[in-house]
ZAVOKE-73815 format. One record per atom (N, C-alpha, C): residue in one letter; x, y, z. Coordinates in Angstrom, 2 decimals. Layout:
N
@code:A&px:X&py:Y&pz:Z
...
***
This chain:
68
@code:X&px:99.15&py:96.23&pz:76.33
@code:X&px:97.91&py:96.98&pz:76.37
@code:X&px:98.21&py:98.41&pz:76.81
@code:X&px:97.61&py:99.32&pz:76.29
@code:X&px:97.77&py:100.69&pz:76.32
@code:X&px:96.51&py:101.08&pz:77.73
@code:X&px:96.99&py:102.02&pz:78.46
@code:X&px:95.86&py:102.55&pz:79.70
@code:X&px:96.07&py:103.81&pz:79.31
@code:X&px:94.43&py:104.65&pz:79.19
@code:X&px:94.32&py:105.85&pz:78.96
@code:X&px:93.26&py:106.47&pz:80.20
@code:X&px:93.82&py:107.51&pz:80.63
@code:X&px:93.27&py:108.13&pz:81.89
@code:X&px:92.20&py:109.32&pz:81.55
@code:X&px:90.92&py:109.00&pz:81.27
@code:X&px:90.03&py:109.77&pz:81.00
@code:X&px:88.73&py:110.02&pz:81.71
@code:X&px:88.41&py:111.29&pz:81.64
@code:X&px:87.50&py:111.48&pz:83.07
@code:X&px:85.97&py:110.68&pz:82.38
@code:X&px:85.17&py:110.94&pz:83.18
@code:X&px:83.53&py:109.70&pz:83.24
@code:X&px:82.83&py:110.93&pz:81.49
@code:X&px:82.81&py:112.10&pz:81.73
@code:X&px:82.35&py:112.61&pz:80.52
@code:X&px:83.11&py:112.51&pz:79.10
@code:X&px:84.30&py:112.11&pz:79.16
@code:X&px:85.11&py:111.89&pz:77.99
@code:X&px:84.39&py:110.71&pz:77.63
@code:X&px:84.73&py:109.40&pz:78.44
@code:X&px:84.50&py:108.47&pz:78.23
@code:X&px:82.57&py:108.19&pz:77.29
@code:X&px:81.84&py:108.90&pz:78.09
@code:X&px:80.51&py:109.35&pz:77.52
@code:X&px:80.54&py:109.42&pz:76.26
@code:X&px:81.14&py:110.50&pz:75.88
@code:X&px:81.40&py:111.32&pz:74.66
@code:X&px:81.94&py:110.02&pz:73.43
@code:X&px:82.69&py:109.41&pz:73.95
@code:X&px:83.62&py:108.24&pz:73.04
@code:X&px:82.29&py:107.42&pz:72.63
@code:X&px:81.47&py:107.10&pz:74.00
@code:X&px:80.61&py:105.89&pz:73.75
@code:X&px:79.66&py:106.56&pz:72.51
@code:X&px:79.29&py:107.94&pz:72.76
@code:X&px:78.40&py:108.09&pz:72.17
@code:X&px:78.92&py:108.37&pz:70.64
@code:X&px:79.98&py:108.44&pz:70.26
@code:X&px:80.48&py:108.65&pz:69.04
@code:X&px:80.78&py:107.09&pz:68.24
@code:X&px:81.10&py:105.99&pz:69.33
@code:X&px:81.06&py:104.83&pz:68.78
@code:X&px:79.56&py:103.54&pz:68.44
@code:X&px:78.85&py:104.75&pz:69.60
@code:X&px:77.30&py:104.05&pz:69.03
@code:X&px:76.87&py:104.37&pz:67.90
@code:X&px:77.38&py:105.83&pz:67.50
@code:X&px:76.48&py:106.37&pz:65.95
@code:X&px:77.18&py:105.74&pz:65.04
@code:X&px:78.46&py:105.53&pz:65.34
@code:X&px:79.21&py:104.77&pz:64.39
@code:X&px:78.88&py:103.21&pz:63.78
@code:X&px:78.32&py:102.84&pz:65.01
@code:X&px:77.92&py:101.28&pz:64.84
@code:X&px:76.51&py:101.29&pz:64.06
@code:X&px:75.56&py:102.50&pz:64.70
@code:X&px:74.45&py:102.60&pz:63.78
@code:X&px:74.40&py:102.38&pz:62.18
@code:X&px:75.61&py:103.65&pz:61.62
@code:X&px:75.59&py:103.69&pz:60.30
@code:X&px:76.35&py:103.01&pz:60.25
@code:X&px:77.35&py:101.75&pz:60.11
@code:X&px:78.04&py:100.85&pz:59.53
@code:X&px:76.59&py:99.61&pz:59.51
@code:X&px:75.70&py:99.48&pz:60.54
@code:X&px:74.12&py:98.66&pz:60.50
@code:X&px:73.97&py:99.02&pz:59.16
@code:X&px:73.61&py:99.91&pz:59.12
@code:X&px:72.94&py:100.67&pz:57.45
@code:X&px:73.75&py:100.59&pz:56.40
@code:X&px:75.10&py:101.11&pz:56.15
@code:X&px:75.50&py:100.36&pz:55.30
@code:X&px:75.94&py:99.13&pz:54.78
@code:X&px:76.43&py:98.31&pz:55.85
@code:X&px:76.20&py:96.80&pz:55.73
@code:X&px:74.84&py:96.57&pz:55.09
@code:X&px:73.39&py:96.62&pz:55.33
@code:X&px:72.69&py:96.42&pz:54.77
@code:X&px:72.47&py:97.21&pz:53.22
@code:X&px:73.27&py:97.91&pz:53.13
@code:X&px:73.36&py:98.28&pz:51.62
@code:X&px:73.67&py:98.24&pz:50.70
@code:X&px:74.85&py:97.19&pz:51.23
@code:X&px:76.26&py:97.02&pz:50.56
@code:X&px:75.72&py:95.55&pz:49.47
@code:X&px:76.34&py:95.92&pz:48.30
@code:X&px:76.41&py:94.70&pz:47.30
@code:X&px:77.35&py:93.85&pz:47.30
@code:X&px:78.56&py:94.11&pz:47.34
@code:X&px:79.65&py:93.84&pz:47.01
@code:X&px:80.23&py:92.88&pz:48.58
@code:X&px:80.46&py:91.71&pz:48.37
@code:X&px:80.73&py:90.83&pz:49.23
@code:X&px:81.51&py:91.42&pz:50.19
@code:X&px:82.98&py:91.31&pz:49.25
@code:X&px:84.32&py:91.84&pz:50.29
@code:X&px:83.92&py:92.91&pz:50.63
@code:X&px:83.25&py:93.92&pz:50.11
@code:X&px:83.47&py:95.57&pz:51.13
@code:X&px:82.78&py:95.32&pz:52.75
@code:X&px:81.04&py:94.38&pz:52.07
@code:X&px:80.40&py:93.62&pz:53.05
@code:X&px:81.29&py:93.36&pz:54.37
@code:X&px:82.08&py:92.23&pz:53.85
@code:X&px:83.12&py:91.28&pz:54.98
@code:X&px:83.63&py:92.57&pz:56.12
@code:X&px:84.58&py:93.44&pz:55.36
@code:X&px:85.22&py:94.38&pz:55.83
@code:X&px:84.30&py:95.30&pz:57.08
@code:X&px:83.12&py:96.03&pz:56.04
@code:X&px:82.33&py:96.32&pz:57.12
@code:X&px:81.67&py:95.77&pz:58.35
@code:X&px:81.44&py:94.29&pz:58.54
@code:X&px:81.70&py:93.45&pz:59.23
@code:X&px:82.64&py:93.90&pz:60.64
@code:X&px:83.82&py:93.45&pz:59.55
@code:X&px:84.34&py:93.22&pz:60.74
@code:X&px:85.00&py:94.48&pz:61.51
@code:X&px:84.67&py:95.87&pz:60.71
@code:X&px:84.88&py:97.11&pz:61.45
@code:X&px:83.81&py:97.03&pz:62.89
@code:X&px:82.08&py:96.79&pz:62.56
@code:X&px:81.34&py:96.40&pz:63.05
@code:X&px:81.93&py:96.34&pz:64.48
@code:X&px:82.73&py:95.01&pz:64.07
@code:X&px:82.81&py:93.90&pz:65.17
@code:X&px:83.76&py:94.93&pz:66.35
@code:X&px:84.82&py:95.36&pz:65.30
@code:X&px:85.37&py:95.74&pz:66.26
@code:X&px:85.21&py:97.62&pz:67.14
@code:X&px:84.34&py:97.86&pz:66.20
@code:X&px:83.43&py:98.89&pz:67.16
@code:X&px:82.62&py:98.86&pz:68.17
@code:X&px:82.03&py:97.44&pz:68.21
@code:X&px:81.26&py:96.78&pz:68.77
@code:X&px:82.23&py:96.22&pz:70.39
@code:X&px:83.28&py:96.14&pz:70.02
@code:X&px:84.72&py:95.44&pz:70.79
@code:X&px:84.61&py:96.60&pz:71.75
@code:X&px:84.82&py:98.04&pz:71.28
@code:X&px:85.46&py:99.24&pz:71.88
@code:X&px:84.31&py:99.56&pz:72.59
@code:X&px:83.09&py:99.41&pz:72.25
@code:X&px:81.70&py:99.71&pz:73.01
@code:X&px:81.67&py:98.98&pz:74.32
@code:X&px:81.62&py:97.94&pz:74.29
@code:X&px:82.18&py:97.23&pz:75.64
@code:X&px:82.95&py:97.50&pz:76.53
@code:X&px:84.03&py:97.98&pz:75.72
@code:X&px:85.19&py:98.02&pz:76.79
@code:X&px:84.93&py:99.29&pz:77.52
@code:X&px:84.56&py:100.72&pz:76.97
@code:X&px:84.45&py:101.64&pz:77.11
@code:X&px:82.85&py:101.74&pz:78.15
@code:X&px:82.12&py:101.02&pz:78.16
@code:X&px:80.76&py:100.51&pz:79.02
@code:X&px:81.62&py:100.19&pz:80.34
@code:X&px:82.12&py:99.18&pz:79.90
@code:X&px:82.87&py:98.51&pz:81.22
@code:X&px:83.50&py:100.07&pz:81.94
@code:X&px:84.61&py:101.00&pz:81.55
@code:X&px:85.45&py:101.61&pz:81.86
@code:X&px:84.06&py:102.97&pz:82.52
@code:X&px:82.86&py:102.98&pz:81.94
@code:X&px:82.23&py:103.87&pz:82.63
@code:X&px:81.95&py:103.49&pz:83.66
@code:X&px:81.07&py:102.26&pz:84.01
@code:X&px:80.55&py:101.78&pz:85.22
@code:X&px:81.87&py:102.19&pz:85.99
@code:X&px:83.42&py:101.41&pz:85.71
@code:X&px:84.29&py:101.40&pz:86.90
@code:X&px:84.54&py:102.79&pz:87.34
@code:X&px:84.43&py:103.89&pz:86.32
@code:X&px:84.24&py:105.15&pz:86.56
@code:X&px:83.12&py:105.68&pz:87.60
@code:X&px:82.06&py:105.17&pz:86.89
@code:X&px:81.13&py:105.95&pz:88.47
@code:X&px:80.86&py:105.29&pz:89.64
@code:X&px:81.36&py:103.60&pz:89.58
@code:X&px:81.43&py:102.97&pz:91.01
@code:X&px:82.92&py:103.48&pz:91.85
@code:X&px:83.70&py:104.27&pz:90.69
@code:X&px:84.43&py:105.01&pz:91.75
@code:X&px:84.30&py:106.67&pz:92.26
@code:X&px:83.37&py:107.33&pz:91.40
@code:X&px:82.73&py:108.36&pz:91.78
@code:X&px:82.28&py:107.97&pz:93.41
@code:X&px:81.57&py:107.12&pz:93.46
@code:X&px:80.55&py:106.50&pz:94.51
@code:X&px:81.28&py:106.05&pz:96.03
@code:X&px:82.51&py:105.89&pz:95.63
@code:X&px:83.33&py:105.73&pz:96.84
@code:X&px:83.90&py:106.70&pz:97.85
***
C-alpha cells in the first residue's frame, strides 16, 4: 500500500473532484446502450466510489488531528 502525505484542503479538493466524477459516470451509465461499455462503467463507478471512502475516512483523521 502506497501512503501519501497531504494536507486537509488537498484532500477536499480530491473528494470534490471524485464526487463530480461519480456524478457523471451516474449519467452515463444511465445512457449507455451497449452492455460491456455499461459493465466497465460500473465498475470504474465502483472503484471511484472505493477512493471516496477512503479519502472521507483520511479527512475526518485529518481534522480529528487538527483538533488535538
Amino acid at each position: 500500500m502506497t501512503q501519501l502525505s497531504l494536507s486537509g484542503s488537498q484532500i477536499e479538493l480530491i473528494l470534490e473532484i471524485l464526487e463530480h466524477q461519480q456524478s457523471r459516470l451516474l449519467v452515463e451509465i444511465r445512457h449507455t446502450d451497449t452492455a460491456t461499455f455499461r459493465r466497465g462503467l460500473k465498475e470504474r463507478l465502483e472503484n471511484v466510489e472505493a477512493l471516496i471512502q477512503c479519502f472521507q475516512a483520511a479527512m475526518e483523521q485529518s481534522q480529528q488531528a487538527e483538533h488535538v
